[in-house]
N, C-alpha and C positions, 0 to 999 in steps of 0.2 A: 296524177294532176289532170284535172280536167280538160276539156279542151276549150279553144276559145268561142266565145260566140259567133255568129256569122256577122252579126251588128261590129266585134272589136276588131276582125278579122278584115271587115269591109272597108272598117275607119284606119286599119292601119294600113290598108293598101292605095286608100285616098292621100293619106297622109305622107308616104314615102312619094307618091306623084307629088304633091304638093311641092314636095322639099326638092326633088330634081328641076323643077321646073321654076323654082324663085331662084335656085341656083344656077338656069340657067338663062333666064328670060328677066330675075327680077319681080318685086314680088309684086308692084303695078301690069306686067305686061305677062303675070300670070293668072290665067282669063281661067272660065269651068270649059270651057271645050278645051284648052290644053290641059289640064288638069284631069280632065274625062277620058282625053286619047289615051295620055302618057299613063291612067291607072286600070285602062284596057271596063271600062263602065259607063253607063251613060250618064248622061248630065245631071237627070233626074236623081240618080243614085247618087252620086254625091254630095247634092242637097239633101237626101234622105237619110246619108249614114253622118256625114260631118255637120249638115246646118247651114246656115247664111253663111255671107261673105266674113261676116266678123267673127263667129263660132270657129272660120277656118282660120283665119289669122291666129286668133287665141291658141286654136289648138298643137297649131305648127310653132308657138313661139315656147309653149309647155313643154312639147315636144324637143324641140334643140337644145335648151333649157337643161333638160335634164339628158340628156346625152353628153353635151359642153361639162357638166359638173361633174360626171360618173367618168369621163374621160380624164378630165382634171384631179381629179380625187387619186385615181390612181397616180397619177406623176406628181402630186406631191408625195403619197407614199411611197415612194419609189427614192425621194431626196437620201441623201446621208444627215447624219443628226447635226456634222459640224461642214461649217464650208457648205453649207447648199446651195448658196446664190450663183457660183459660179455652175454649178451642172445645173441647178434653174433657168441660169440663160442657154447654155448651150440647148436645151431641150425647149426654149421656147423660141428660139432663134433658128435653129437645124433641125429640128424632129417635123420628119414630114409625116401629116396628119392622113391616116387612113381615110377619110371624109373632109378633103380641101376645102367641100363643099361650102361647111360649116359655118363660117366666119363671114362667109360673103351673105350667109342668109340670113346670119347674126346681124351684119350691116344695113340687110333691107331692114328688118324689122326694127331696128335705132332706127332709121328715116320715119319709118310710117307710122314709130310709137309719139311724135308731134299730132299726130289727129288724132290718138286715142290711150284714153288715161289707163284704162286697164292694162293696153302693151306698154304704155309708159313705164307703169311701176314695176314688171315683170322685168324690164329689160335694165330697170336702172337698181334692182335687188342684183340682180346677176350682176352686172360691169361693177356693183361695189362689194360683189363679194370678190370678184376676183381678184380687184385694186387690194380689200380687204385682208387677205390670204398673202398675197406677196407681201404684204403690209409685215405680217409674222414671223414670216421665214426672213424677211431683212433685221426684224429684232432681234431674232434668235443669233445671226451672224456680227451683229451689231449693235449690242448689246449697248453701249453707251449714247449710241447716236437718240436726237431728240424726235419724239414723236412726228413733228412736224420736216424736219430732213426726212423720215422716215419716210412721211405721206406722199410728200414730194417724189421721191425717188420713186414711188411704189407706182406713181402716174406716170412717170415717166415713164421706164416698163415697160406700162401695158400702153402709153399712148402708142410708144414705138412698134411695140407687136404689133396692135389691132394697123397701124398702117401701114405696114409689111404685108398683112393678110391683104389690106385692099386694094395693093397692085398685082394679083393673081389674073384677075381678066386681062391686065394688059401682058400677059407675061416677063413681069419685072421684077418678083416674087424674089425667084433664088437669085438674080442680080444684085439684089439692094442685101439679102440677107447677112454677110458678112459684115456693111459698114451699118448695118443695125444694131447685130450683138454689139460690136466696139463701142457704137453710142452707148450702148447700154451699159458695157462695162465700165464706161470712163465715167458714167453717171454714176454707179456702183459705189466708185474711186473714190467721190467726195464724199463718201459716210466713212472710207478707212481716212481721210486727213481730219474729219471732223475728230472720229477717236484718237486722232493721234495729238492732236490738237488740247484735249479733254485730257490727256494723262501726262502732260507737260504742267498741269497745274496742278 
């Protein structure tokens, strides 16, 4: 296997500063001098290996993007074929994520994809695949519920995650996590009285 170029090698080391530093500053109050310290480069270089301001946005949101889905990917494969909803929530409720980082950088780039259509579409393919995905694993377990209870509940979900993730800066994360799953379950709930509802007629 070859080796990487100094050019991929450059940009991936731009890019891993990038992502600590939106993770820890926000992706506004991440400047190219933080960006230049934190990937040990000068300023110039990072202009030279990644590009403008907006080549680097792009890059960093491709970049989460596919990390978010290859990480994803696997903890659906991971489900059991019946009953999965319930070890779905547990693992998206209590499974601490190796890169906490993630979600909060997921959040900047939702903000800043209002000023720009390219990050817009990126970010609203990804939030409907992943609505989209729970969307399946709720049919599979609930098979009679209607598409539209379905949809519902699948936002619901992910509404609840993604704002669980976004009290991590205040450290309120694993506080809230417990009466989130529950929400989540109790929202779950109403697609088992829907079916039970459905085999009474």
């Amino acid at each position: 296997m070859p080796r990487p170029s100094l050019k991929e090698e450059r940009t991936e080391q731009v890019l891993q500063a990038f992502q600590k530093c939106v993770a820890r500053y926000g992706l506004d109050g991440s400047s190219l001098e933080r960006i230049a310290e934190e990937s040990g480069l000068q300023r110039s270089l990072v202009r030279h290996f990644v590009g403008n301001r907006t080549d680097l946005v792009h890059s960093l949101a491709a970049r989460v993007i596919e990390q978010s889905d290859l990480q994803w990917q696997l903890l659906i494969e991971q489900l059991p074929e019946t009953n999965a909803v319930d070890t779905l929530l547990q693992c998206l409720f209590f499974y601490k994520d190796e890169q906490p980082e993630t979600m909060l950088i997921v959040s900047s780039l939702i903000s800043a994809a209002v000023r720009d259509d390219v990050l817009k579409k990126a970010m609203q393919k990804w939030f409907q695949q992943f609505v989209g995905d729970i969307e399946k694993i709720l049919q599979r377990d609930f098979s009679t519920a209607s598409k539209e209870d379905i949809h519902n509940t699948a936002f619901g979900i992910v509404s609840l995650y993604l704002n669980l993730d976004s009290l991590t800066p205040l450290d309120l994360d694993d506080h809230y996590r417990p009466p989130a799953h529950k929400a989540a379950t109790k929202l779950v709930s109403t697609l088992k009285e829907t079916e039970s509802d459905t085999l009474l007629f």
